[in-house]
N, CA and C atoms as an extended XYZ file, in Angstrom:
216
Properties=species:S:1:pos:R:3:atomname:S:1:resname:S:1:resid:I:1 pbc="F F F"
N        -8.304      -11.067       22.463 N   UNK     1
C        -9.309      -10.206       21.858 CA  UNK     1
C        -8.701       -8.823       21.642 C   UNK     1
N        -9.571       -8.241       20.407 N   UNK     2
C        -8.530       -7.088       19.888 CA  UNK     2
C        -9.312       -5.459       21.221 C   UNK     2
N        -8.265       -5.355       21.612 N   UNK     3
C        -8.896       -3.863       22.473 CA  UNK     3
C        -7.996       -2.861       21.595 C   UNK     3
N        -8.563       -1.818       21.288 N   UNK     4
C        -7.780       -0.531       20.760 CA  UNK     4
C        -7.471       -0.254       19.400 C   UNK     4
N        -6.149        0.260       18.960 N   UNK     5
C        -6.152        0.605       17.476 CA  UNK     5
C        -5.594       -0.500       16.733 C   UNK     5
N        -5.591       -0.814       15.686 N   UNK     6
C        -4.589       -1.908       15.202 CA  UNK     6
C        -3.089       -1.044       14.935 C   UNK     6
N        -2.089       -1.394       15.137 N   UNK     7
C        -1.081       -1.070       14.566 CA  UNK     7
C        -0.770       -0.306       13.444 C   UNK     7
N        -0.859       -0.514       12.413 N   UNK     8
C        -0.589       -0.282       11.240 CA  UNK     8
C        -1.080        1.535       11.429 C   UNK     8
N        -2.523        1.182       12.177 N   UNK     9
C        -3.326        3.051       12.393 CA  UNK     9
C        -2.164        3.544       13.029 C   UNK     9
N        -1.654        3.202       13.932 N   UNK    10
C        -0.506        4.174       14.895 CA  UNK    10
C         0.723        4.215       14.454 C   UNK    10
N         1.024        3.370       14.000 N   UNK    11
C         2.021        3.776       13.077 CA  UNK    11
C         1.942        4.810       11.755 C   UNK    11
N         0.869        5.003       11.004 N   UNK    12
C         0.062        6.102       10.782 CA  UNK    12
C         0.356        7.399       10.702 C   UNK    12
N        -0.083        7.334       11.916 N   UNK    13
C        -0.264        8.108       12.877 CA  UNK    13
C         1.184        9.526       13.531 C   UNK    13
N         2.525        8.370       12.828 N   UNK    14
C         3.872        9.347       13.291 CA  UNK    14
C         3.974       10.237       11.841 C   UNK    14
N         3.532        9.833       10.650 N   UNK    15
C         3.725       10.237        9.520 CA  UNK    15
C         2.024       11.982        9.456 C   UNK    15
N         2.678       12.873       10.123 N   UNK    16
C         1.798       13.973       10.083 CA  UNK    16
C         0.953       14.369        8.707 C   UNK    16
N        -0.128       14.206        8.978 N   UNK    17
C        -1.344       14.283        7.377 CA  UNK    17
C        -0.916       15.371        6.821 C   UNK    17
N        -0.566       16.806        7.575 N   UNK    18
C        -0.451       17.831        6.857 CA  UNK    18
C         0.585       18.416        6.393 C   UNK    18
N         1.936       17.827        7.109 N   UNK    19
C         2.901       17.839        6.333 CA  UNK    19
C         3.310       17.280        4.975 C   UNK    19
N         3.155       15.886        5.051 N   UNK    20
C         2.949       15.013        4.025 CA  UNK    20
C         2.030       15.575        2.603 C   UNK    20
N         1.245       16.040        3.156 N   UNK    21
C         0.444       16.874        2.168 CA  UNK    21
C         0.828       18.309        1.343 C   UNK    21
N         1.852       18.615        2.237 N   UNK    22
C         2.426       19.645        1.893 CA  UNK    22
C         3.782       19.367        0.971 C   UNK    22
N         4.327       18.514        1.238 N   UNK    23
C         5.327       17.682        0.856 CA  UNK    23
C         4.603       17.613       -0.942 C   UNK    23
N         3.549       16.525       -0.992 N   UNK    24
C         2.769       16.634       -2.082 CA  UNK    24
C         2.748       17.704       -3.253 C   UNK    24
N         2.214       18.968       -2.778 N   UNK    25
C         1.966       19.684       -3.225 CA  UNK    25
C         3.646       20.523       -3.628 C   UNK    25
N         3.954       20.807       -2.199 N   UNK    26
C         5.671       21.649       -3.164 CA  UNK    26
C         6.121       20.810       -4.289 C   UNK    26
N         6.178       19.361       -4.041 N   UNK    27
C         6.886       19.017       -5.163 CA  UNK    27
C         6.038       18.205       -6.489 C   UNK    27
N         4.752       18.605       -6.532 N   UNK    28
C         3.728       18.380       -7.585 CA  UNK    28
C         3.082       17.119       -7.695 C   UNK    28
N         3.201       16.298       -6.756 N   UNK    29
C         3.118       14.714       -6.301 CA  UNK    29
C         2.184       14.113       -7.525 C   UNK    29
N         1.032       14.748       -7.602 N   UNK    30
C        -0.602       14.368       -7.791 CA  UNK    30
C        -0.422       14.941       -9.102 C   UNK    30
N         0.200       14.973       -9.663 N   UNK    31
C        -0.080       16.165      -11.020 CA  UNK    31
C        -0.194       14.884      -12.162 C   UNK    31
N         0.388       13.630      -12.465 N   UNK    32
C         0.050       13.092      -13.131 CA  UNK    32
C        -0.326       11.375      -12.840 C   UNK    32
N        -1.404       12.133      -11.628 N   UNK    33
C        -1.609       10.273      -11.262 CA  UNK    33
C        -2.675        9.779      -12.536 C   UNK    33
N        -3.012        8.547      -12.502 N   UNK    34
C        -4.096        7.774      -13.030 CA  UNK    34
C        -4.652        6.759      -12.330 C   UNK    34
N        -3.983        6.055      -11.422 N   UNK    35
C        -5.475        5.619      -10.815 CA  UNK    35
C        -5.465        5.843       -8.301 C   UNK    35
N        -4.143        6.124       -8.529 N   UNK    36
C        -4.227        5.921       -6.742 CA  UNK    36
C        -3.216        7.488       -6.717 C   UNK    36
N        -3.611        8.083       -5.554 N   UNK    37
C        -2.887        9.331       -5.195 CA  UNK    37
C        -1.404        8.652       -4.379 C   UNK    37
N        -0.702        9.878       -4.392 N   UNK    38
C         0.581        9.408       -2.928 CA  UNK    38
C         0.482        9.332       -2.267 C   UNK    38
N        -0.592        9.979       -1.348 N   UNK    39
C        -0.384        9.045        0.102 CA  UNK    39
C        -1.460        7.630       -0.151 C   UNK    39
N        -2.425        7.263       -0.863 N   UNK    40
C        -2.442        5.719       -1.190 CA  UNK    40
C        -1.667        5.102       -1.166 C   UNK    40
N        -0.891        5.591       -2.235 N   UNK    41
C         0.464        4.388       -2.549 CA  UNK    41
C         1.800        4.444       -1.246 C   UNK    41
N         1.702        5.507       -0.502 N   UNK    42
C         2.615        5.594        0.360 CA  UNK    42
C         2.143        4.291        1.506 C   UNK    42
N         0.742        4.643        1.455 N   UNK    43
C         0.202        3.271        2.736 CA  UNK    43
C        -0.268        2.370        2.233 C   UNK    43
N        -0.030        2.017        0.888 N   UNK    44
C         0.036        0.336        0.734 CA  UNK    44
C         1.115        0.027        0.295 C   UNK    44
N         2.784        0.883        0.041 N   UNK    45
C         3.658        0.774        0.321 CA  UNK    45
C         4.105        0.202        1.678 C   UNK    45
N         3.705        1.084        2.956 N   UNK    46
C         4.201        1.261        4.213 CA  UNK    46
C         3.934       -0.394        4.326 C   UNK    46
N         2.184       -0.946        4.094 N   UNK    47
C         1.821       -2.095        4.409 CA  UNK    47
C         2.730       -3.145        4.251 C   UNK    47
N         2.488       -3.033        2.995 N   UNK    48
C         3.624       -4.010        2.567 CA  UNK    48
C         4.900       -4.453        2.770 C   UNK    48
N         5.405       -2.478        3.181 N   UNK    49
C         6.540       -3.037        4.153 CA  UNK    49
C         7.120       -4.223        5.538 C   UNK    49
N         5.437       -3.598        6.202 N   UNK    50
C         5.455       -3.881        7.756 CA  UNK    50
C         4.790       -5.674        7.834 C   UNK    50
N         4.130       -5.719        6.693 N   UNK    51
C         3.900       -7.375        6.314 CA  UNK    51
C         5.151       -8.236        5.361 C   UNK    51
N         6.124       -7.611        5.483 N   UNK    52
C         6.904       -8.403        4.902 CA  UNK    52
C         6.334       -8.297        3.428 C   UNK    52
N         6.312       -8.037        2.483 N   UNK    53
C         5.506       -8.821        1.318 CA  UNK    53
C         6.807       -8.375        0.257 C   UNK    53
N         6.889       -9.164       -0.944 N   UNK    54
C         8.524       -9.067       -1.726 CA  UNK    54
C         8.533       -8.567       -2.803 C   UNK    54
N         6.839       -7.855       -3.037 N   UNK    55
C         6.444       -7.043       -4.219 CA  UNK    55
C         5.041       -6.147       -4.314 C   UNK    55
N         5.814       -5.227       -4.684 N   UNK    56
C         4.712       -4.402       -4.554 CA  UNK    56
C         3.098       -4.493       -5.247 C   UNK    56
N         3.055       -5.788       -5.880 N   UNK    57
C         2.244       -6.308       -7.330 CA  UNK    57
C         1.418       -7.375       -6.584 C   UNK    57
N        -0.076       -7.021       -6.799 N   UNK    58
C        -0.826       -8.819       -5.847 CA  UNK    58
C        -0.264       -9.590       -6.152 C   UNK    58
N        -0.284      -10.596       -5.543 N   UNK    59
C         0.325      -12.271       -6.449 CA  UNK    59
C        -0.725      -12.991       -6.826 C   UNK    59
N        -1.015      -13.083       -7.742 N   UNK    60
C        -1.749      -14.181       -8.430 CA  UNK    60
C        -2.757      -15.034       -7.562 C   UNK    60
N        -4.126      -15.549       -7.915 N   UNK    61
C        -4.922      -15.778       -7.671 CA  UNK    61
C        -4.172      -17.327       -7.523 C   UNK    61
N        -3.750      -17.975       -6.541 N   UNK    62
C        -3.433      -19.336       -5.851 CA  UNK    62
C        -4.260      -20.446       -6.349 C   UNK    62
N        -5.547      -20.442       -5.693 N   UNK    63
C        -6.658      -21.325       -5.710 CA  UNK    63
C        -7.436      -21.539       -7.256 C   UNK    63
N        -6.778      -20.987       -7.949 N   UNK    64
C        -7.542      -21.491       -9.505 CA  UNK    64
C        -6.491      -22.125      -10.049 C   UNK    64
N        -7.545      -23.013      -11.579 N   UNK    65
C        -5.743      -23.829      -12.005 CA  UNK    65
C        -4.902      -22.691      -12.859 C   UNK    65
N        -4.358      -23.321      -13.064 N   UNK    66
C        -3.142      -22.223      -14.026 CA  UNK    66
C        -3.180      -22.722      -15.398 C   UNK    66
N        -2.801      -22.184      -16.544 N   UNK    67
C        -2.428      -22.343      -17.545 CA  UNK    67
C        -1.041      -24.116      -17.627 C   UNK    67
N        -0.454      -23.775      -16.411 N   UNK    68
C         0.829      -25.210      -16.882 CA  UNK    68
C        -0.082      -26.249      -16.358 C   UNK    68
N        -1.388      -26.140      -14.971 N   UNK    69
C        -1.866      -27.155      -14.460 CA  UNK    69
C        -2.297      -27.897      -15.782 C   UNK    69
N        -3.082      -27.040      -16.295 N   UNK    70
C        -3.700      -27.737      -17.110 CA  UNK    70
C        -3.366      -28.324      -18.189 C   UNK    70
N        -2.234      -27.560      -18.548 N   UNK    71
C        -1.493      -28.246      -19.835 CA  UNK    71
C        -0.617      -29.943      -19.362 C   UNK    71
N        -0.519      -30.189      -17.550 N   UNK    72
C        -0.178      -31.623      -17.451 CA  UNK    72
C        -1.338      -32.565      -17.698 C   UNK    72
């Protein structure tokens, strides 16, 4: 049973909010986003890191047919 923080929070947690933020700003981070800021993308970067995953892009919806299923 889960007691406490999950991981991913404490690990988090070494990356200081207000530095990072500052970081942001000296070097103009946010100036031409469109849909997720940098530290978003920094922590579903990090995630992805710490889950193993081999792209930064969802993968495809599994459980429906596909375009080749159907063409057999």
């Amino acid at each position: 049973m889960f007691e406490g923080r999950y991981i991913f929070s404490q690990i988090v947690d070494f990356v200081p909010r207000r530095e990072f933020d500052a970081c942001i700003e000296k070097f103009n981070g946010n100036s031409r986003i469109r849909k997720i800021n940098c530290r978003d993308q920094f922590l579903a970067l990090m995630f992805g890191q710490l889950t193993g995953l081999s792209s930064a892009t969802p993968a495809p919806n599994m459980g429906g047919a596909t375009a080749r299923s159907e063409a057999v």
